[in-house]
Jmol script that loads the backbone (N, CA, C; Angstrom):
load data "model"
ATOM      1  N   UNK A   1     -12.441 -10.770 -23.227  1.00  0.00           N
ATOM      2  CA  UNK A   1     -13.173 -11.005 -21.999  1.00  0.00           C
ATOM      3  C   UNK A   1     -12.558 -12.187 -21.257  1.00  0.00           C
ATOM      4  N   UNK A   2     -12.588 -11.961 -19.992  1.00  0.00           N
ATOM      5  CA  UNK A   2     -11.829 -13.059 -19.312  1.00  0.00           C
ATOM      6  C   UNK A   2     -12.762 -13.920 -18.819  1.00  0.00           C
ATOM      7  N   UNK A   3     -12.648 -15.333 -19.062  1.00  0.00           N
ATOM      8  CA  UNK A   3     -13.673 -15.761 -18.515  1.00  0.00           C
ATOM      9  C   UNK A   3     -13.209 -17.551 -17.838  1.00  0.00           C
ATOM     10  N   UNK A   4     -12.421 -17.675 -18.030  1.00  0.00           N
ATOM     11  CA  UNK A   4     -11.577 -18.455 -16.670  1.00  0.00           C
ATOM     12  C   UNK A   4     -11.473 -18.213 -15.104  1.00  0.00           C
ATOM     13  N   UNK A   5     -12.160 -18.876 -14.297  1.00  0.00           N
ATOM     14  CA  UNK A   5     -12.150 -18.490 -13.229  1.00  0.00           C
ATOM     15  C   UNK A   5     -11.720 -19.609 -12.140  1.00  0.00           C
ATOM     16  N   UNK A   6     -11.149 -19.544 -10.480  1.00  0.00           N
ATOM     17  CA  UNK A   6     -11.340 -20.322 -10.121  1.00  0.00           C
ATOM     18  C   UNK A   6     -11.562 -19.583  -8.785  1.00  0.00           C
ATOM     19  N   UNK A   7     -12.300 -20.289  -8.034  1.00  0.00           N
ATOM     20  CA  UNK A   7     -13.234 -20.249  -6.872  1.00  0.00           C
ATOM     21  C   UNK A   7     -13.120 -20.828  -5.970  1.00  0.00           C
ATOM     22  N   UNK A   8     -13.238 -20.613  -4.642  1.00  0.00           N
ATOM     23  CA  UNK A   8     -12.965 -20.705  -3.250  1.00  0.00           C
ATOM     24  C   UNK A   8     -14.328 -20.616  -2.284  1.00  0.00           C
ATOM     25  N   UNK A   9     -14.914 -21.804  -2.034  1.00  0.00           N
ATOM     26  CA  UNK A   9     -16.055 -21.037  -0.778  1.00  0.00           C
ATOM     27  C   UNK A   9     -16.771 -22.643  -0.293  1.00  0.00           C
ATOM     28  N   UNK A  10     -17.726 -22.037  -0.080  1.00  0.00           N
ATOM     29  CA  UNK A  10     -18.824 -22.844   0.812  1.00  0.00           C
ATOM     30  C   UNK A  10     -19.930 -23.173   0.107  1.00  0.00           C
ATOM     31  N   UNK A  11     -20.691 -24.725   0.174  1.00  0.00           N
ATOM     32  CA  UNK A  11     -21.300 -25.329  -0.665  1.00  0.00           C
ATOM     33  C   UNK A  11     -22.705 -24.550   0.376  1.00  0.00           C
ATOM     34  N   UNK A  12     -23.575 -24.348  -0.181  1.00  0.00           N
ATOM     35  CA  UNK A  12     -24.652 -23.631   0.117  1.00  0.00           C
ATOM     36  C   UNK A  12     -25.995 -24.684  -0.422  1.00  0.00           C
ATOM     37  N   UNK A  13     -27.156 -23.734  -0.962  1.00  0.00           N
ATOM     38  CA  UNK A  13     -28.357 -24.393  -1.341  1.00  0.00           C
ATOM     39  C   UNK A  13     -28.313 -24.728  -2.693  1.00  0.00           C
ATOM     40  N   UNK A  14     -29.129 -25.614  -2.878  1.00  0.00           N
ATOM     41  CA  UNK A  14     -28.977 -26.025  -4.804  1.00  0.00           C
ATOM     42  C   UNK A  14     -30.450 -24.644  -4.997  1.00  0.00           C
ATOM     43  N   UNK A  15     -30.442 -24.463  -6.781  1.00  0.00           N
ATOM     44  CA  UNK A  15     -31.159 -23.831  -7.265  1.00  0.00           C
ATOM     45  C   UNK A  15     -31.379 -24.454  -8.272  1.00  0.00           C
ATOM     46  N   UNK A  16     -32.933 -24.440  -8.538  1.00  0.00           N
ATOM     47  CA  UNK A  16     -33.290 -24.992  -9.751  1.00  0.00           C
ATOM     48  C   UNK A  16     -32.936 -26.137 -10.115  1.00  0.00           C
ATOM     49  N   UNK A  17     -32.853 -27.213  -9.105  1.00  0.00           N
ATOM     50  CA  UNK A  17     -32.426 -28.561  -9.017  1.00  0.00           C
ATOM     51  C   UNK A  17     -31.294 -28.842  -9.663  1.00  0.00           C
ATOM     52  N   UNK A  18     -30.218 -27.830 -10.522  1.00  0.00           N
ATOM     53  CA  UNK A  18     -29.238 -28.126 -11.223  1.00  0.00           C
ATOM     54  C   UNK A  18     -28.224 -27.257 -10.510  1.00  0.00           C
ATOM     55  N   UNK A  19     -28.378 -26.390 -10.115  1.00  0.00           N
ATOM     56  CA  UNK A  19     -27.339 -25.417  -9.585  1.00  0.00           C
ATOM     57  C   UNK A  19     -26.817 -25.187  -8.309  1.00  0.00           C
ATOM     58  N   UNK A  20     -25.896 -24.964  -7.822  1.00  0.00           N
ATOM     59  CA  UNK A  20     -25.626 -25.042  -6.560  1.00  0.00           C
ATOM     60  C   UNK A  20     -24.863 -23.712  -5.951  1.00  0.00           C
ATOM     61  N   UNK A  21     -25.493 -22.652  -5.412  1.00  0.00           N
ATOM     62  CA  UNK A  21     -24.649 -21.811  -4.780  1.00  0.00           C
ATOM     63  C   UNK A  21     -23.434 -21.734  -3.589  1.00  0.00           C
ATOM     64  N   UNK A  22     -22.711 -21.499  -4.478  1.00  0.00           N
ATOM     65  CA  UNK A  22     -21.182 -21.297  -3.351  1.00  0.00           C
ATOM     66  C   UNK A  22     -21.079 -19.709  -2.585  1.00  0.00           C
ATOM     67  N   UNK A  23     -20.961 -19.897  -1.487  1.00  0.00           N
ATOM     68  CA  UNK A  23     -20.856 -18.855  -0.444  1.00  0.00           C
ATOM     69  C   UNK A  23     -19.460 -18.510  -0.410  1.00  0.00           C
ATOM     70  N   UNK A  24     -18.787 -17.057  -0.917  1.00  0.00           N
ATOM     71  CA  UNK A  24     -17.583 -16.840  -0.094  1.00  0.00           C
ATOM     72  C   UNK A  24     -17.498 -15.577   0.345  1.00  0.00           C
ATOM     73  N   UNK A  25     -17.058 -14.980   0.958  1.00  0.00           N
ATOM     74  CA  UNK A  25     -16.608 -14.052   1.604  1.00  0.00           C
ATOM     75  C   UNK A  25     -15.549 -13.499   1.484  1.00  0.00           C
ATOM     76  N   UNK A  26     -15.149 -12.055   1.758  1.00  0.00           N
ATOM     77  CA  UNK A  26     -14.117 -11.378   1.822  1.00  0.00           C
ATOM     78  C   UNK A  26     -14.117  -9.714   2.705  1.00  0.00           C
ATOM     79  N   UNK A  27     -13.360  -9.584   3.183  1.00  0.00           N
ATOM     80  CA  UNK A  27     -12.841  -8.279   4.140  1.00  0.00           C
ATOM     81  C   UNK A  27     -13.594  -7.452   3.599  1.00  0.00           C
ATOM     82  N   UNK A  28     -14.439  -5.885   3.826  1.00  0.00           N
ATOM     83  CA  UNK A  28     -14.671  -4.463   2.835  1.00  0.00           C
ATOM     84  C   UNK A  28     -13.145  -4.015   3.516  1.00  0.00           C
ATOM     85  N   UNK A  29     -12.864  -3.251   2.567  1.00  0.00           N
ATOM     86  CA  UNK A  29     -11.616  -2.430   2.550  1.00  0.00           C
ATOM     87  C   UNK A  29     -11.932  -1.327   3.371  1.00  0.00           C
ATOM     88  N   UNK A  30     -13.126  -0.574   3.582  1.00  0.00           N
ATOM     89  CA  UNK A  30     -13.527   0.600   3.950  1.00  0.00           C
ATOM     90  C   UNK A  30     -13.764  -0.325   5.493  1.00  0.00           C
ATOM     91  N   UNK A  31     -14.546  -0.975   5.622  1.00  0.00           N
ATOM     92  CA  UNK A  31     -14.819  -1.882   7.225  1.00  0.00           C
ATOM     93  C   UNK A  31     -14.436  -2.957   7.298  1.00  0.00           C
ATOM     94  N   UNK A  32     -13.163  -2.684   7.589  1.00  0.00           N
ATOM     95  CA  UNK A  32     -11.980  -4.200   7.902  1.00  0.00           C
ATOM     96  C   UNK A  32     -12.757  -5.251   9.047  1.00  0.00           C
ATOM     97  N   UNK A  33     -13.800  -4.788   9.740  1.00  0.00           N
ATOM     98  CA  UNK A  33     -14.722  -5.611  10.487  1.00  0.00           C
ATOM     99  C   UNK A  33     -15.442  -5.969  10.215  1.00  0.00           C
ATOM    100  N   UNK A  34     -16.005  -5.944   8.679  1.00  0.00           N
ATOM    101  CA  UNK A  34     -17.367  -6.304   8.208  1.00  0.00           C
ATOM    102  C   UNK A  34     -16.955  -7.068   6.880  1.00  0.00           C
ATOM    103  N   UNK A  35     -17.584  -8.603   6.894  1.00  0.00           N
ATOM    104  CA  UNK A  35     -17.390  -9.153   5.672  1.00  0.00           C
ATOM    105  C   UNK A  35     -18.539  -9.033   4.720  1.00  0.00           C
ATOM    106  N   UNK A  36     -17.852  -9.166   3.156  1.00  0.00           N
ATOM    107  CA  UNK A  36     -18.608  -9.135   1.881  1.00  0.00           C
ATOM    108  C   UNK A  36     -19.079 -10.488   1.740  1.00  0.00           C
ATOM    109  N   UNK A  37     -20.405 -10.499   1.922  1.00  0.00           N
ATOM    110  CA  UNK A  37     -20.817 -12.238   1.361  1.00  0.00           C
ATOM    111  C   UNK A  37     -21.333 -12.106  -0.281  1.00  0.00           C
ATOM    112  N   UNK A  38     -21.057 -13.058  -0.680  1.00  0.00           N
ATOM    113  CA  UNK A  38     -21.404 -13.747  -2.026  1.00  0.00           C
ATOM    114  C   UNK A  38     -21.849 -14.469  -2.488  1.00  0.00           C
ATOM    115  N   UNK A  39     -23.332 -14.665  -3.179  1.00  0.00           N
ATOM    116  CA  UNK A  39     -23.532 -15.833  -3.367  1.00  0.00           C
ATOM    117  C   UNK A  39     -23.238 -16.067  -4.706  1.00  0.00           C
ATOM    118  N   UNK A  40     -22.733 -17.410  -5.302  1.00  0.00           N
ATOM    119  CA  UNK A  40     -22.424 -17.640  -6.458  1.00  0.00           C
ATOM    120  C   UNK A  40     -22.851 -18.567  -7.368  1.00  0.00           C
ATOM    121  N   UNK A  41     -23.695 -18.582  -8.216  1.00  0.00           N
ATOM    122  CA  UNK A  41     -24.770 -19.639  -8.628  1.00  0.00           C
ATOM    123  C   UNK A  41     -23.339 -20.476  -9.164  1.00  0.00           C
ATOM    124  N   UNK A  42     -23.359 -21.812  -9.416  1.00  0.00           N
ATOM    125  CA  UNK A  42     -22.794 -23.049  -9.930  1.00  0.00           C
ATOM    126  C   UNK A  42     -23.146 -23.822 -10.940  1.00  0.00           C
ATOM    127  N   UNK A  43     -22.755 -24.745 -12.057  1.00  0.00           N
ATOM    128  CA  UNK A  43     -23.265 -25.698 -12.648  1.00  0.00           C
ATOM    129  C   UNK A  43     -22.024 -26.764 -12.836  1.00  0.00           C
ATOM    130  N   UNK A  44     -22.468 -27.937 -12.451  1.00  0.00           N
ATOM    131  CA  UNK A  44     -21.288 -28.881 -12.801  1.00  0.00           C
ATOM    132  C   UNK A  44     -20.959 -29.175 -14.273  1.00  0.00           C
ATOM    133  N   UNK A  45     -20.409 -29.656 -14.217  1.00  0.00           N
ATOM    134  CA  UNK A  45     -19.977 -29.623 -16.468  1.00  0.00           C
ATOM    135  C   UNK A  45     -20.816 -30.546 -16.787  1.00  0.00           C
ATOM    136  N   UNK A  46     -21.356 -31.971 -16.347  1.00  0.00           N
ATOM    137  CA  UNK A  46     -22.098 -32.874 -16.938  1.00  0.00           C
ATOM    138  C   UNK A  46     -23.660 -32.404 -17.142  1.00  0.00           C
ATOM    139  N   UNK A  47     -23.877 -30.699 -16.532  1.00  0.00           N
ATOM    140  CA  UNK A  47     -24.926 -30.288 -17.065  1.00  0.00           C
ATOM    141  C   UNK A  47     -26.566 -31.079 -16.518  1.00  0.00           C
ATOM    142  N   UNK A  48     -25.975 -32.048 -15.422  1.00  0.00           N
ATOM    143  CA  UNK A  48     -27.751 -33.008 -14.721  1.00  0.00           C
ATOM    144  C   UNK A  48     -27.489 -32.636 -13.308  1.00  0.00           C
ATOM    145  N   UNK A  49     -28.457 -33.775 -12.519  1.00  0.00           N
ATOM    146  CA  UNK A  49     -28.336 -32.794 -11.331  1.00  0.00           C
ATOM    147  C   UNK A  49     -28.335 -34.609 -10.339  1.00  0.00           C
ATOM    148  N   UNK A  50     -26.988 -35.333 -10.917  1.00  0.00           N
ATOM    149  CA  UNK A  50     -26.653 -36.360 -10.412  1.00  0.00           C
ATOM    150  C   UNK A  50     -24.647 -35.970 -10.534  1.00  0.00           C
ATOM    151  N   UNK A  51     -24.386 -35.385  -9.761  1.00  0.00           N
ATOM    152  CA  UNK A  51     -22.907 -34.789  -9.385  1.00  0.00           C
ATOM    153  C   UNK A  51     -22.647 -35.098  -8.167  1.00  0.00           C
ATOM    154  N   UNK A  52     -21.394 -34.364  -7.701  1.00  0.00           N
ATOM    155  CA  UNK A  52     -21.013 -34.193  -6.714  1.00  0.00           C
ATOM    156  C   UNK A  52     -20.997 -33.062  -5.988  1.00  0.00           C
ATOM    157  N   UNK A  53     -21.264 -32.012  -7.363  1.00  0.00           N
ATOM    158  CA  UNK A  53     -21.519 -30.732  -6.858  1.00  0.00           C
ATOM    159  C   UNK A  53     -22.755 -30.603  -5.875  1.00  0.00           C
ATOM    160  N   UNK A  54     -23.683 -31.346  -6.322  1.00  0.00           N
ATOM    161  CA  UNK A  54     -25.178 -31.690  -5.937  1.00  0.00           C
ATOM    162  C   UNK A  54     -25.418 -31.909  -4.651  1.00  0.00           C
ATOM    163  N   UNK A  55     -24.705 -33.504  -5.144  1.00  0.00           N
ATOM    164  CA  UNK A  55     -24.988 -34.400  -3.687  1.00  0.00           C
ATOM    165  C   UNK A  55     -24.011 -34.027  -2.373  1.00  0.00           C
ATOM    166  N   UNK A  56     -23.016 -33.014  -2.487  1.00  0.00           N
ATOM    167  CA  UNK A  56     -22.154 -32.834  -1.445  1.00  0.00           C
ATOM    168  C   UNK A  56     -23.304 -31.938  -0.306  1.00  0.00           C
ATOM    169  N   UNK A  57     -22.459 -32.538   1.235  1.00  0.00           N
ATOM    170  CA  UNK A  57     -23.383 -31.973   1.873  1.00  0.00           C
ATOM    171  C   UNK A  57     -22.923 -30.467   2.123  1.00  0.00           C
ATOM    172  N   UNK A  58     -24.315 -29.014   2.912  1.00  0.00           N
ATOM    173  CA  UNK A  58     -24.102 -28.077   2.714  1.00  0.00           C
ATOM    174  C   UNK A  58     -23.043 -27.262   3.724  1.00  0.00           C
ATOM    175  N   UNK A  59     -22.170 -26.303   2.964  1.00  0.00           N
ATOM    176  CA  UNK A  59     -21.239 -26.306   4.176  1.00  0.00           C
ATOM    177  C   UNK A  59     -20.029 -26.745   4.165  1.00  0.00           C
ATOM    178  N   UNK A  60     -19.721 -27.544   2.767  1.00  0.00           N
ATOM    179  CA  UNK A  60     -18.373 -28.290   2.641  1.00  0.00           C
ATOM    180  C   UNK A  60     -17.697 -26.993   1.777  1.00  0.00           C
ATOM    181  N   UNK A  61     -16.442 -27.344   2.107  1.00  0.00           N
ATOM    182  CA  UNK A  61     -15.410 -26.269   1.506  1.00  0.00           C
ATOM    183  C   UNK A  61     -15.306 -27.067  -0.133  1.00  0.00           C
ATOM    184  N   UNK A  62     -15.151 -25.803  -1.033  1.00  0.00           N
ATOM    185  CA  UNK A  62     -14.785 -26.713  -2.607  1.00  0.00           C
ATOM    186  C   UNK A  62     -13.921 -25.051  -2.933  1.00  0.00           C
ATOM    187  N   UNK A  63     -13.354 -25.931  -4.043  1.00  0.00           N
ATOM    188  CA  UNK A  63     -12.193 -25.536  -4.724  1.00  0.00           C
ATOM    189  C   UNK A  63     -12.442 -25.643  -6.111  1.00  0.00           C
ATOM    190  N   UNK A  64     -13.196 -24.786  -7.058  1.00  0.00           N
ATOM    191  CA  UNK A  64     -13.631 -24.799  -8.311  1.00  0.00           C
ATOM    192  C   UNK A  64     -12.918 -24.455  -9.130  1.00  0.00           C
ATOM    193  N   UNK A  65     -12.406 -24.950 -10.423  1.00  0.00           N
ATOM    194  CA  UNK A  65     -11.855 -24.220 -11.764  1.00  0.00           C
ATOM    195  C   UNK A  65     -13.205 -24.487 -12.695  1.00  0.00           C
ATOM    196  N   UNK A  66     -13.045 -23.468 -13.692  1.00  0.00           N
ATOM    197  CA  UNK A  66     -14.259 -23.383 -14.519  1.00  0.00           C
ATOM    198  C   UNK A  66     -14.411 -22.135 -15.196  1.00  0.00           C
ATOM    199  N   UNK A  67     -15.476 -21.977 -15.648  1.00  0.00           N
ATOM    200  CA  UNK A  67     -15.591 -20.917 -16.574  1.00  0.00           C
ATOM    201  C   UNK A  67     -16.950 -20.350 -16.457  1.00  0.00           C
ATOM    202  N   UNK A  68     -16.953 -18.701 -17.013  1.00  0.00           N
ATOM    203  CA  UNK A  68     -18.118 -18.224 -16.888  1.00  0.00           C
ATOM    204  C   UNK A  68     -19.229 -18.445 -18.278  1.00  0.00           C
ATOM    205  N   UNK A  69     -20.602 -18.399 -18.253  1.00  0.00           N
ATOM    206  CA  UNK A  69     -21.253 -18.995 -18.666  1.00  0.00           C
ATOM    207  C   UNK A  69     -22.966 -17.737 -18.434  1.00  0.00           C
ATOM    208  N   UNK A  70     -23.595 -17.994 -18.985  1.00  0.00           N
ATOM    209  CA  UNK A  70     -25.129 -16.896 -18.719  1.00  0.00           C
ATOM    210  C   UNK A  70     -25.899 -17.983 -19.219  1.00  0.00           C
ATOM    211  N   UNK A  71     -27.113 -17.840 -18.429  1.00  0.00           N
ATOM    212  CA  UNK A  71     -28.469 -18.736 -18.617  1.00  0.00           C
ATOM    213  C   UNK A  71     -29.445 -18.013 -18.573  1.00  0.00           C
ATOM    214  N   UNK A  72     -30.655 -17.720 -19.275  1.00  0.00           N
ATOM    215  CA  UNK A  72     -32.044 -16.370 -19.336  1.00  0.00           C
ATOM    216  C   UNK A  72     -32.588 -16.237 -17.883  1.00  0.00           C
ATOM    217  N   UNK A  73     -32.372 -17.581 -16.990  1.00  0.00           N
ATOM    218  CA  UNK A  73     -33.053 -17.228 -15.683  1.00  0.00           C
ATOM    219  C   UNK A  73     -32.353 -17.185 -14.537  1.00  0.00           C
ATOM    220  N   UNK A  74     -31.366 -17.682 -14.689  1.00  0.00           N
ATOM    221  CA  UNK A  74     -30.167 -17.611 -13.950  1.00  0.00           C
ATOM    222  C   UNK A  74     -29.152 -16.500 -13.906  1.00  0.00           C
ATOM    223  N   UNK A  75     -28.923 -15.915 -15.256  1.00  0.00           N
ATOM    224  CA  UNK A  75     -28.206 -14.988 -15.608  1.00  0.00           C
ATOM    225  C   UNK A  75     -26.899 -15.532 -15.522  1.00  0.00           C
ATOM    226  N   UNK A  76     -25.819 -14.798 -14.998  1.00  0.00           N
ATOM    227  CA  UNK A  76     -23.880 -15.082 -14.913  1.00  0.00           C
ATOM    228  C   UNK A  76     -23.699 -16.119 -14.086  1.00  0.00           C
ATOM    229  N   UNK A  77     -23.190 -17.690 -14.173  1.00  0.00           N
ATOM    230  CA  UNK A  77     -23.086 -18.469 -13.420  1.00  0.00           C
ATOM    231  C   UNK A  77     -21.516 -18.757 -13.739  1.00  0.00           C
ATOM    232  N   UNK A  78     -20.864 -20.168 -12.722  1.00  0.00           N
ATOM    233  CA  UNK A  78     -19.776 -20.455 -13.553  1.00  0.00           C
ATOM    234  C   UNK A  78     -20.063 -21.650 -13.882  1.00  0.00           C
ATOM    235  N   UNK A  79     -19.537 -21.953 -14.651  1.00  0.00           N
ATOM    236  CA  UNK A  79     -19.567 -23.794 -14.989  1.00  0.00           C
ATOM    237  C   UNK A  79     -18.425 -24.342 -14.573  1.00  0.00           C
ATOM    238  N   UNK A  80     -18.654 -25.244 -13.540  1.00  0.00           N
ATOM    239  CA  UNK A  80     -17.237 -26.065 -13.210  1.00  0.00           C
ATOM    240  C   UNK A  80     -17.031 -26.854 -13.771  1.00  0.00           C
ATOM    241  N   UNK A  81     -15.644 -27.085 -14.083  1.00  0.00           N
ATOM    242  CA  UNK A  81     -14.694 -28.139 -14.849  1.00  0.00           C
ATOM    243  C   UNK A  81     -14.036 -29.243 -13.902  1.00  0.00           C
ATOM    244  N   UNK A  82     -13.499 -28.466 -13.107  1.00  0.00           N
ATOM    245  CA  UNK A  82     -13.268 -29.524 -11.766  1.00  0.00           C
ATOM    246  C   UNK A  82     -13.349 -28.717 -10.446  1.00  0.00           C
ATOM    247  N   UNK A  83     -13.517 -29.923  -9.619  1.00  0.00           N
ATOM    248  CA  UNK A  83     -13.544 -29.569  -8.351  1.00  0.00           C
ATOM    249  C   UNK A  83     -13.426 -30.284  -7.505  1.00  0.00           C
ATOM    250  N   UNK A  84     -12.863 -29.660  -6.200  1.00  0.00           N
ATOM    251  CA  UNK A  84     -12.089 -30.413  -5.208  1.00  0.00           C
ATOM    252  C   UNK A  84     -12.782 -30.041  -3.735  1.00  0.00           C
ATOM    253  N   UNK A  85     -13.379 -31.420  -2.961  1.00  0.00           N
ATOM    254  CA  UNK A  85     -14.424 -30.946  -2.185  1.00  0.00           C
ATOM    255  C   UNK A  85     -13.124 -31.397  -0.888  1.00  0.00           C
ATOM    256  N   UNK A  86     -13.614 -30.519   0.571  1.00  0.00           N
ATOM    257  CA  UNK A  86     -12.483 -31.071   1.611  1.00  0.00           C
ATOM    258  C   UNK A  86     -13.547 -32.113   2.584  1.00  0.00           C
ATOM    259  N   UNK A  87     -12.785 -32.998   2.937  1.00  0.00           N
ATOM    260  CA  UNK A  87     -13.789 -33.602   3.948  1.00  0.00           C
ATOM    261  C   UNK A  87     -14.020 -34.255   5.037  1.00  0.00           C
TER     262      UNK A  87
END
end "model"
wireframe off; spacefill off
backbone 0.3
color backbone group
């Protein structure tokens, strides 16, 4: 199972005071005019909800490496290892 990932998008709303959804997008192949949105639940590696993942404001571009991860209420998230916010 592959479970290395790295990620590209837009800092969105926190969830569950620990998590932070990243927004990205991409082309449909079938409607080259219509984009695929995504939301992507987050967790920073230190596992609290005093980060940067957190405190960045919403809307900033990040650049995630990390790994995939499942939580009972959350379900498939990734856990970031690092990340690179633009600003």
């Amino acid at each position: 199972m592959i479970s290395s990932v790295v990620l590209t998008g837009y800092l969105d709303d926190v969830l569950h005071e620990r998590f932070r959804l990243i927004k990205t997008s991409y082309n449909d192949t079938f409607k080259p005019d219509e984009d695929i949105i995504s939301m992507i639940p987050t967790l920073y590696w230190t596992r609290d909800n005093k980060n940067p993942l957190i405190n960045s404001k919403k809307g900033a571009y990040i650049v995630i490496r990390g790994h995939l991860e499942s939580d009972s209420v959350i379900g498939l998230y990734i856990l970031a290892e690092t990340i690179q916010l633009s600003k």
